[in-house]
The first five atom37 places (N, CA, C, CB, O) and aatype in JSON, in Angstrom:
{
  "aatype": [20, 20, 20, 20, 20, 20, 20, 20, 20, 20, 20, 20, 20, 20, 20, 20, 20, 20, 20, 20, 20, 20, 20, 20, 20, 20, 20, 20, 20, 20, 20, 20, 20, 20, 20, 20, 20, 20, 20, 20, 20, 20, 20, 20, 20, 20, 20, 20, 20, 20, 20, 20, 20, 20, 20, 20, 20, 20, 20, 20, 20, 20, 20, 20, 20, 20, 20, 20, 20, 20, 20, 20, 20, 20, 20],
  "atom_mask": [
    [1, 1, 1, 1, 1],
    [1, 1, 1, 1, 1],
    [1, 1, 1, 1, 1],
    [1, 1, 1, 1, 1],
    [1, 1, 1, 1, 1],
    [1, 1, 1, 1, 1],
    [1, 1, 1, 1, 1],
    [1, 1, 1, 1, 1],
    [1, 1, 1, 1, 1],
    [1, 1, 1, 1, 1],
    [1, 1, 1, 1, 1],
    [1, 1, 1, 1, 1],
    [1, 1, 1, 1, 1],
    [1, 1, 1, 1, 1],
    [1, 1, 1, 1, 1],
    [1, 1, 1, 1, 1],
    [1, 1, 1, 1, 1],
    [1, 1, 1, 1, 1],
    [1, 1, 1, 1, 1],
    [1, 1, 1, 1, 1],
    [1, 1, 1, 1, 1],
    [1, 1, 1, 1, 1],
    [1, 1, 1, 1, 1],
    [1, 1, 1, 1, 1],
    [1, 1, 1, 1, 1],
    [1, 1, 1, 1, 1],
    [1, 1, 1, 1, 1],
    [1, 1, 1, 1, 1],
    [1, 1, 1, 1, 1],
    [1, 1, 1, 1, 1],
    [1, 1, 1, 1, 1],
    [1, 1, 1, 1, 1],
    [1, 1, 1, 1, 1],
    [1, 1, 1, 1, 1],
    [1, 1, 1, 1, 1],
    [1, 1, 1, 1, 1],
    [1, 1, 1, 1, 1],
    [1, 1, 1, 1, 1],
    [1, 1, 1, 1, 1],
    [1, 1, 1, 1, 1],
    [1, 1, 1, 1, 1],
    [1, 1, 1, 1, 1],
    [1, 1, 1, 1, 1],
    [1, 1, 1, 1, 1],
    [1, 1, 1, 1, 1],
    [1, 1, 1, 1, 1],
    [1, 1, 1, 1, 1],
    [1, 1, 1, 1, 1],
    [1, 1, 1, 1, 1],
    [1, 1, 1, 1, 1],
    [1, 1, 1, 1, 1],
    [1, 1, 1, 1, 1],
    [1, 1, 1, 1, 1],
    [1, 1, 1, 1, 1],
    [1, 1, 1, 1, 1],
    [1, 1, 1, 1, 1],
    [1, 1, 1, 1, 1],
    [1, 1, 1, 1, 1],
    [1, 1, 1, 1, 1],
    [1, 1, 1, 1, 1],
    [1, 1, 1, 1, 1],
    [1, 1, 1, 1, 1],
    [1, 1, 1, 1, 1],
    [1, 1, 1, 1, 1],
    [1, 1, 1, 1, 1],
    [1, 1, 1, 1, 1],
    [1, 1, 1, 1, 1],
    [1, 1, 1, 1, 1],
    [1, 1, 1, 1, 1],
    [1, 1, 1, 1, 1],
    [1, 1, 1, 1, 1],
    [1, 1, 1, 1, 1],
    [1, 1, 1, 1, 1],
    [1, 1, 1, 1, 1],
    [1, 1, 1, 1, 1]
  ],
  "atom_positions": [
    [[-37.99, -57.23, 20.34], [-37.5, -55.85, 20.34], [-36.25, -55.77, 19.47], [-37.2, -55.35, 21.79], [-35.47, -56.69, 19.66]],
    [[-35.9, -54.85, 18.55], [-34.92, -54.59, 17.88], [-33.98, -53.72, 18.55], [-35.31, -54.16, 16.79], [-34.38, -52.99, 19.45]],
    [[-32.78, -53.73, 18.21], [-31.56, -53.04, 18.78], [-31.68, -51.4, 19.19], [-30.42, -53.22, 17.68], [-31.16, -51.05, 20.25]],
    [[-32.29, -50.51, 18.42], [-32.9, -49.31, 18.24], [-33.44, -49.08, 19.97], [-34.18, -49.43, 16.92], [-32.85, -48.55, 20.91]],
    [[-34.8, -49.71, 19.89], [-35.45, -50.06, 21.19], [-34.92, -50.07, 22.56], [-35.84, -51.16, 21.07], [-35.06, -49.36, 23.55]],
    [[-34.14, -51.31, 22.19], [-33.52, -51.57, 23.15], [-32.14, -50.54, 23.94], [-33.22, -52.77, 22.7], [-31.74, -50.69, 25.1]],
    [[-31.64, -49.61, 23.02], [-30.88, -48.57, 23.24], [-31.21, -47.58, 24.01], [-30.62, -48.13, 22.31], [-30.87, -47.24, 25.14]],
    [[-32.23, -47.02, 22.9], [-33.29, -45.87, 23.67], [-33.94, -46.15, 24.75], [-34.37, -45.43, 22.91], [-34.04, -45.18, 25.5]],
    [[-34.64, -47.53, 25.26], [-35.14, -47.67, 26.73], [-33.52, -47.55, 27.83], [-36.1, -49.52, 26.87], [-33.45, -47.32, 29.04]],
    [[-32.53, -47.76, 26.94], [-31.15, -47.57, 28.19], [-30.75, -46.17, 28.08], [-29.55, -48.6, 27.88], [-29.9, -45.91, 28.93]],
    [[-31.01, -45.34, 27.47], [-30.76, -44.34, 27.35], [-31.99, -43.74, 28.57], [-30.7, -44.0, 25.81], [-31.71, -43.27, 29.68]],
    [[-33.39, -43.93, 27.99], [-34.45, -43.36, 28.61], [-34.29, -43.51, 30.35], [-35.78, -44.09, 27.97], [-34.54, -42.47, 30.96]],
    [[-33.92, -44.58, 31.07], [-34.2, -44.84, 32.23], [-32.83, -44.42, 32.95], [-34.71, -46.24, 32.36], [-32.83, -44.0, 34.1]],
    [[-31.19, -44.62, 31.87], [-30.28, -43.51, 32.36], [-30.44, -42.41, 32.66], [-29.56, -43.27, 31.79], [-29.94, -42.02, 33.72]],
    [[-31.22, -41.47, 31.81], [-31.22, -40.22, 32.1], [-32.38, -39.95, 33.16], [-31.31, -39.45, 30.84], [-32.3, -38.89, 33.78]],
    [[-33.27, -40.66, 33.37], [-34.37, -40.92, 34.3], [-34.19, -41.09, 35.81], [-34.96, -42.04, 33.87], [-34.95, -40.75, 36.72]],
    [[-33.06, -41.69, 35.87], [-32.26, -41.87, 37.01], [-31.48, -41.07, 37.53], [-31.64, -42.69, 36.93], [-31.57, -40.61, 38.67]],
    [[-30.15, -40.67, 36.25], [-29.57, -39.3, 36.87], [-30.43, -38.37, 37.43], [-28.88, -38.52, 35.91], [-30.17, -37.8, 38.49]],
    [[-31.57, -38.14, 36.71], [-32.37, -36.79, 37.5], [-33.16, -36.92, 38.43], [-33.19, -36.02, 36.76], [-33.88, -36.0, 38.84]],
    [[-33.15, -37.89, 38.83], [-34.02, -38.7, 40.7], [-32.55, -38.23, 41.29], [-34.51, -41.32, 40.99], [-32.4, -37.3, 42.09]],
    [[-31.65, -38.93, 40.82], [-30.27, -39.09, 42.03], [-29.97, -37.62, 41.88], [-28.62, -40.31, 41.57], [-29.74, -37.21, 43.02]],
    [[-29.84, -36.4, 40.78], [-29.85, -35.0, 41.22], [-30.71, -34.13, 42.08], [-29.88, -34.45, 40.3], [-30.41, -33.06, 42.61]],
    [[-31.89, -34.83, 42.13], [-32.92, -33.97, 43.08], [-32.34, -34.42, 44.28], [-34.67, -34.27, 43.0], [-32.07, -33.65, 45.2]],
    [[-32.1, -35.79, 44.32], [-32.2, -36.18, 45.63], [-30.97, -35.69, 46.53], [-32.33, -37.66, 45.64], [-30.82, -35.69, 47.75]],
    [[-29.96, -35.19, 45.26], [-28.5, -34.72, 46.22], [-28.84, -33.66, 46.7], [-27.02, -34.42, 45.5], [-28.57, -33.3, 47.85]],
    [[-29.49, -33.02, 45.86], [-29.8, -31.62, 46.32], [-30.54, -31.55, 47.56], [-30.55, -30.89, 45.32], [-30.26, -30.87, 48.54]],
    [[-31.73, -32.49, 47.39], [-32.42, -32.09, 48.38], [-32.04, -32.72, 49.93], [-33.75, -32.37, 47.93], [-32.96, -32.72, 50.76]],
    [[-31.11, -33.09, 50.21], [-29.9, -33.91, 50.77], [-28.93, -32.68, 51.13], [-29.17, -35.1, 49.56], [-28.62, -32.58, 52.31]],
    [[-28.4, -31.72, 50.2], [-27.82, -31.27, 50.79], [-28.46, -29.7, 51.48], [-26.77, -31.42, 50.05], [-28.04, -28.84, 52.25]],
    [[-29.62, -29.93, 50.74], [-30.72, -28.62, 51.61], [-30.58, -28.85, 52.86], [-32.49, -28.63, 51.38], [-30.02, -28.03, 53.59]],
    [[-31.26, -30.41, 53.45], [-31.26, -30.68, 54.05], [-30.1, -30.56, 55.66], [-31.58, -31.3, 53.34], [-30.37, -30.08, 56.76]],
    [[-28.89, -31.19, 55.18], [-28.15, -30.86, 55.86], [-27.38, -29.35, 56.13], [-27.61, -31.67, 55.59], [-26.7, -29.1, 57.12]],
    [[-27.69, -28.36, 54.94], [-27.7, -27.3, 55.54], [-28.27, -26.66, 56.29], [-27.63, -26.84, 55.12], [-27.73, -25.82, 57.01]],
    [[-30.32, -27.09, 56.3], [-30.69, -26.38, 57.36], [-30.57, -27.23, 58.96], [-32.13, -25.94, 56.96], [-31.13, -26.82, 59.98]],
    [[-29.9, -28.2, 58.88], [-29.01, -28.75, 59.95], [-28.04, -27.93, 60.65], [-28.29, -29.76, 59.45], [-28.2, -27.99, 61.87]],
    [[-27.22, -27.28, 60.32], [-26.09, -26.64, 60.95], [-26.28, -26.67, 61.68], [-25.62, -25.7, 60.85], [-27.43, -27.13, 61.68]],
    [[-25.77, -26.37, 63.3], [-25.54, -25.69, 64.22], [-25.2, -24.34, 64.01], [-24.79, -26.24, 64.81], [-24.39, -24.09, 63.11]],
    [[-25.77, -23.25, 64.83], [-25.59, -21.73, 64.61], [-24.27, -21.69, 65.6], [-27.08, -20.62, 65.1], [-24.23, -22.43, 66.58]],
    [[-23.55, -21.09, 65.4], [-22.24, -21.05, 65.76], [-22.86, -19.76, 66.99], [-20.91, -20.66, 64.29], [-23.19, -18.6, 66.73]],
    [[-22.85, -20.45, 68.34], [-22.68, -19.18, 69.78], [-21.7, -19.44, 70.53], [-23.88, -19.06, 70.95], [-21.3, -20.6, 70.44]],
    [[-21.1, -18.67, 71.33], [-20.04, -18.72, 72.57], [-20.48, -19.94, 73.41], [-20.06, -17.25, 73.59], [-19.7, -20.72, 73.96]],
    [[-21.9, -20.02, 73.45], [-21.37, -21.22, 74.53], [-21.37, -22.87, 74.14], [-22.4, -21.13, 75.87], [-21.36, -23.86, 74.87]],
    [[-21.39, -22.74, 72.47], [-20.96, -24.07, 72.19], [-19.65, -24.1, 71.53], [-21.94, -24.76, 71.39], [-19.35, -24.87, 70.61]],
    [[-18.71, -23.01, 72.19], [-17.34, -23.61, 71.1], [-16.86, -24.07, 72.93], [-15.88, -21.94, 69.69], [-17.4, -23.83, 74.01]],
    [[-15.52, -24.89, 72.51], [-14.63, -25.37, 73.42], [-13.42, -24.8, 73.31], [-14.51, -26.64, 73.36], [-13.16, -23.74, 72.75]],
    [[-12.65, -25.56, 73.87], [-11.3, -24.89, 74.04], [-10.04, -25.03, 72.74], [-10.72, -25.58, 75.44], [-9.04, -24.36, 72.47]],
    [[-10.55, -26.02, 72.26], [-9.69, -26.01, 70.92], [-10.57, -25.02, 70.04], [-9.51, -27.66, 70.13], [-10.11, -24.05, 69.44]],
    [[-11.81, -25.39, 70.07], [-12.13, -23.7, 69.06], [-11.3, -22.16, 69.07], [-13.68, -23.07, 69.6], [-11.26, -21.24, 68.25]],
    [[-10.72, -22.33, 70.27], [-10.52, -20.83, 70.83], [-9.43, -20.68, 70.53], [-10.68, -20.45, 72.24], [-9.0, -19.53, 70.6]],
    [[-8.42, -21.89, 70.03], [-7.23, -21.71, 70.0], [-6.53, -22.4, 68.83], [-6.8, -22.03, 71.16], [-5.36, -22.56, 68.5]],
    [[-7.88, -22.78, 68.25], [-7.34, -23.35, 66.54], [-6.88, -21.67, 65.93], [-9.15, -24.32, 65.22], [-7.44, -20.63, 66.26]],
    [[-6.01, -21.77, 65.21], [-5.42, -21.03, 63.65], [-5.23, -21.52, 62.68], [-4.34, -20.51, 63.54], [-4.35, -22.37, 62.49]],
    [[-6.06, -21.06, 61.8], [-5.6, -21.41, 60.11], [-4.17, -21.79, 59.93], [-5.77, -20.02, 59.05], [-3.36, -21.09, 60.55]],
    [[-3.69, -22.77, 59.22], [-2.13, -23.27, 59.1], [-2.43, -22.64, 57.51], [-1.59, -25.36, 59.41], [-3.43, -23.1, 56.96]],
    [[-1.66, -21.67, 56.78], [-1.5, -21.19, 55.35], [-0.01, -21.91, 54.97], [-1.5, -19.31, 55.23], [0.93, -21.74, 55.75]],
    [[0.13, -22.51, 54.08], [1.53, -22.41, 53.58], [2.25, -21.64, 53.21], [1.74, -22.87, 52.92], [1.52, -20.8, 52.7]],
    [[3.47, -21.26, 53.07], [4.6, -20.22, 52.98], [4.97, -20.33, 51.6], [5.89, -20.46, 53.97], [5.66, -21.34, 51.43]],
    [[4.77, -19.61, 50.45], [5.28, -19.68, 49.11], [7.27, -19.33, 49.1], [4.22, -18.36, 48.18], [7.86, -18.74, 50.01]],
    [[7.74, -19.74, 48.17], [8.77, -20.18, 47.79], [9.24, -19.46, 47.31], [8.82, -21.01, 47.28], [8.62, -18.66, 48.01]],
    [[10.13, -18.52, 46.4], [10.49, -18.4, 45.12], [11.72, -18.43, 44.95], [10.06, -17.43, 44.57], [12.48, -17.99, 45.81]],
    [[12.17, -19.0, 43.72], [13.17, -19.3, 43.08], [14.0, -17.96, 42.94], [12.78, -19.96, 41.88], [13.38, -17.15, 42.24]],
    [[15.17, -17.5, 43.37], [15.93, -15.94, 43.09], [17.04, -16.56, 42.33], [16.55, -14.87, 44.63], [17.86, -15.75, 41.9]],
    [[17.21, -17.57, 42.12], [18.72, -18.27, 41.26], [18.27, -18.62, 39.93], [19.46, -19.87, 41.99], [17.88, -19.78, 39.83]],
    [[18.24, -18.06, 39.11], [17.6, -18.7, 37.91], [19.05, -18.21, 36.9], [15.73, -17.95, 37.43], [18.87, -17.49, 35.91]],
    [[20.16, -18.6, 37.21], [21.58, -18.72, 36.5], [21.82, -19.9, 35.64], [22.69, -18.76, 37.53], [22.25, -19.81, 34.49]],
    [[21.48, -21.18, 36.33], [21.16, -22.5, 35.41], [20.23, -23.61, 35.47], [22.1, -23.16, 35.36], [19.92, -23.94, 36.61]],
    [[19.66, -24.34, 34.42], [18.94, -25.3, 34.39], [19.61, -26.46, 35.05], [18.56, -25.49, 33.16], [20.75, -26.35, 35.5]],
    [[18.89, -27.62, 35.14], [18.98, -28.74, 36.46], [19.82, -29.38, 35.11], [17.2, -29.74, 37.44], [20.57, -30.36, 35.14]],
    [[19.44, -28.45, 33.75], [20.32, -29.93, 33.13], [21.26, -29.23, 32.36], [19.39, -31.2, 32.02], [21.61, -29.91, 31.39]],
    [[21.7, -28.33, 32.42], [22.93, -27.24, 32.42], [23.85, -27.63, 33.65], [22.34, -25.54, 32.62], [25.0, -27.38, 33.27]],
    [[23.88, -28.2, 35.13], [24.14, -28.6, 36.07], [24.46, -30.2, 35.64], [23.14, -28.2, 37.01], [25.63, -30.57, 35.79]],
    [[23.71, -30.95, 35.22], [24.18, -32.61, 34.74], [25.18, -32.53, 34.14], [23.3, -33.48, 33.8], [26.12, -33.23, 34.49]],
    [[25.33, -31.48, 32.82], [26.52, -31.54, 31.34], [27.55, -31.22, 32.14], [26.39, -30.3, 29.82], [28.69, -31.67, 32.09]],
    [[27.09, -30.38, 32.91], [28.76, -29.35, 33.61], [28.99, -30.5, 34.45], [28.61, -27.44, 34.82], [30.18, -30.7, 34.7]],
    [[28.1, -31.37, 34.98], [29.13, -31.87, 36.06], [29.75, -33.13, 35.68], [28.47, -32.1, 37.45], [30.58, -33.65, 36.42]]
  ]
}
């Protein structure tokens, strides 16, 4: 077999593969979606009832008088 050959069969069975291992995620994650549990009252518990979303609190800067390195020279 010449170099040519030998490329294109690594090429051929790469891309041959990615698209087995894409069906198979997919059909993997079909799968576990029609898994869920349907969300009813009488399967949550007591931390269900009393979890809250934690959001973080944004910041903003109101001092914008000097740079961190306007602050180094001066000091």
């Amino acid at each position: 077999m010449d170099l040519v050959s030998i490329f294109s069969t690594i090429v051929l069975v790469t891309t041959i593969a990615t698209l087995v291992l894409a069906f198979a995620a997919y059909f993997a994650y079909k799968v576990r979606e029609w898994r869920k549990p349907i969300s009813s009252s009488a399967g949550k518990t007591a931390i269900d009832e009393t979890f809250e979303p934690i959001f973080m609190k944004r910041h903003m800067l109101n001092d914008f008088t000097h740079t961190q390195d306007e602050h180094v020279i001066n000091s």
